[in-house]
C-alpha angles and dihedrals in degrees: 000000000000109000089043088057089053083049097054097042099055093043086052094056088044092050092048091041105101092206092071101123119226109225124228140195086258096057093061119089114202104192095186127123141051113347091254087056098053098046100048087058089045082052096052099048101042105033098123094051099044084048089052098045089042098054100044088057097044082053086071097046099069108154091359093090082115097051088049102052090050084055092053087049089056088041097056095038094063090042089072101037093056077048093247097123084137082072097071087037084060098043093048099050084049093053090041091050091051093038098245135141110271105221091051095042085050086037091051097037095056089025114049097086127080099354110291112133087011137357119285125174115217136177133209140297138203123218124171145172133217124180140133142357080031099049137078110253099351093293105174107204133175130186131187122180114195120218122187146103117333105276129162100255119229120188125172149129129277152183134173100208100174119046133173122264116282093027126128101252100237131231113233121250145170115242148173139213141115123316092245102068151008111252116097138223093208148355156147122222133204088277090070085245104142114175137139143191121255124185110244105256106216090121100047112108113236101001121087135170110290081249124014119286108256121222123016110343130268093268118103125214134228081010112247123225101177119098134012131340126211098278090065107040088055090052096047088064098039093061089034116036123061090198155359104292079048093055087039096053087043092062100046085045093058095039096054088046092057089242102118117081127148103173108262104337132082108228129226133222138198127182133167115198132200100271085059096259120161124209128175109177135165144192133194090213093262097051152349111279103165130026132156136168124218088350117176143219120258125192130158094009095305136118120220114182119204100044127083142171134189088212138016113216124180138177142160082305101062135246122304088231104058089073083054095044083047088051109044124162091010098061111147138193100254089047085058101045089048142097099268095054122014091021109026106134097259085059106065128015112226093246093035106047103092108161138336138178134200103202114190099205107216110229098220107031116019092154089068114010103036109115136223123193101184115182117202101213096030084234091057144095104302114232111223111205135157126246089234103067112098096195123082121204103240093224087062091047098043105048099264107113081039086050097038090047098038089050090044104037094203128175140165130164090197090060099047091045080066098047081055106050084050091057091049090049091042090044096048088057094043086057095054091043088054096051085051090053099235118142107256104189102107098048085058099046095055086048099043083052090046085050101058077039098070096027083061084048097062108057 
């Protein structure tokens, strides 16, 4: 009874607040289709953004337009031999929507982080993962935040659906990542593969691996610029590995082929599949120098399998993992999606957090039922959507939930107790729908669009 009153009251105050948006066939974004398509509509939505990021790259790239365009070759070179030509199809309908130069949109789009085609300064990020024997009814949960320069936040579905011969055919995946370009920070596809790319953390002050990094550290040296950064890696698996072994084999596939660069720093990865499967795995660009598969937490001596993180922070607030360590073994999603774990405070720093999602991958069906609660500032209200929906809200898609929540800076447990007691209730009727075999899409993509709908409203 409880939790319904806290339902009814806040849909109460939704319904009487005059700022809940109406949706209409316009605010809803489909990216499905070939490459060209895609990227023409990505084009058209996001073209000032995509014009601001790109110029003020291309301002600090005075006198380096060669070095650039040799970058773009590279770049589109490895694209097809990873059979990803799409990629550039993608990229080119994009630049020729927005009216840019092909090869430096292509050099800016693979090439603005960590300094590969010019310098760029990040920060850190957190993923974690948290399944069975540690969660309540084997439920199997990962969570990435993303820290890193201020950026306008884009997150969305999609599915190329036509590829060149020759191409890999792509699964289809939600993602996140900045307006301006493709890559993606981190996903989970059809498959019920999540995973996303950290920076290791050896030179952050006062964070560290959960355990030593085996083998030589993180730094490389001398740093290496040719080949893909971790924007694209990430999105490679996500469109071509249905679970964890996939993803593993992947890696070991691009480092020994000399593919994989991110500057001066190795990069780590951690993905969850649908069986439950946990894989942390990292490279220093030339090869892998840490992998390990389920590994577990340990704190105070103890071992705690099940739950991982790729860092341990910690402040005056405490630590995210001691709710989960309290909870083991009835560890649930909302738990996890909630103040005391993904976004308690020593998890995301109020510039620098600039997204995060925690994504319950559902065993039996993840093409439909797998959910993804994305949160635009990562200290925001969290999103819950299901993988099924093929429409994406534009204003998820564009900036604006990441503009209207990083401006208000609005929060309230006691809301988004209540968006999540609408999920549990939506989800339960979805699951009944889906053992009775009825198509259920466009049940999830109204309520993927009334979702963004009260999460805009309440801030």
């Amino acid at each position: 009874m409880k939790k319904l009153a806290v339902l009814v009251v806040v849909v109460s105050v939704l319904l009487s607040c005059p700022a809940v948006l109406i949706a209409s066939p316009g605010d809803v974004v489909t990216l499905e289709g070939t490459a060209e398509e895609v990227g023409k509509i990505w084009g058209e939505i996001n073209r000032d953004s995509i014009v601001k990021a790109y110029e003020a790259f291309m301002a600090r790239a005075e006198g380096k337009e060669d070095f650039l365009r040799n970058f773009a070759k590279l770049s589109i070179d490895l694209s097809k031999k990873i059979g990803c030509s799409y990629w550039i199809d993608e990229l080119n309908a994009i630049a020729d929507t927005v009216g840019l130069d092909r090869e430096l949109y292509i050099a800016f789009t693979f090439g603005r982080y960590r300094d590969l085609a010019l310098l760029y300064e990040g920060v850190g990020c957190t993923s974690f993962a948290v399944v069975p024997p540690a969660t309540k009814n084997g439920q199997i949960i990962f969570h990435k935040t993303r820290e890193t320069a201020a950026d306008l936040q884009s997150a969305y579905l999609k599915h190329i659906t036509g590829v060149p011969s020759g191409d890999k055919k792509p699964y289809k995946f939600f993602g996140e990542m900045g307006t301006a370009d493709t890559g993606v920070s981190f996903f989970v596809n059809e498959k019920g593969l999540a995973g996303g790319a950290d920076v290791p953390v050896e030179w952050q002050h006062k964070e560290y691996y959960v355990t030593p990094p085996e083998g030589e550290k993180p730094f490389v040296d001398p740093p290496k610029y040719d080949g893909f950064m971790n924007h694209y890696v990430p999105r490679y698996i996500a469109e071509h590995c249905k679970d964890v072994e996939e993803a593993r084999k992947v890696l070991h596939d691009f480092v020994d082929k000399g593919y994989i660069a991110s500057g001066k720093w190795g990069t780590n990865y951690l993905f969850v599949d649908a069986k439950g499967q946990v894989l942390q795995i990292a490279d220093n660009c030339r090869e892998i120098y840490e992998e390990r598969v389920n590994p577990a937490l340990v704190k105070g001596g103890k071992e705690y399998k099940g739950i991982y993180f790729t860092v341990l922070r910690k402040n005056d607030y405490g630590a995210p993992e001691d709710a989960l360590i309290s909870n083991y073994g009835n560890i649930t999603v909302e738990l996890v999606n909630s103040p005391k774990v993904s976004k308690h405070p020593a998890v995301w720093n109020f510039e620098r957090a600039q997204s995060s999602a925690t994504i319950v991958i559902d065993p039996e069906h993840p093409e439909t039922l797998t959910t993804i609660f994305v949160t635009l500032p990562a200290y925001g209200y969290s999103i819950p959507f299901l993988m099924g929906a093929r429409e994406t809200p534009k204003a998820l898609m564009d900036g604006t939930v990441y503009e209207t929540q990083r401006k208000s800076f609005a929060y309230s447990e006691f809301y988004e107790a209540g968006v999540n007691d609408m999920w549990r209730k939506f989800i339960h009727e979805m699951r009944q729908k889906v053992k009775e075999g009825k198509d259920v899409t466009g049940d999830l993509n109204a309520n993927f669009s009334e979702m963004v709908d009260w999460v805009l409203s309440m801030n």
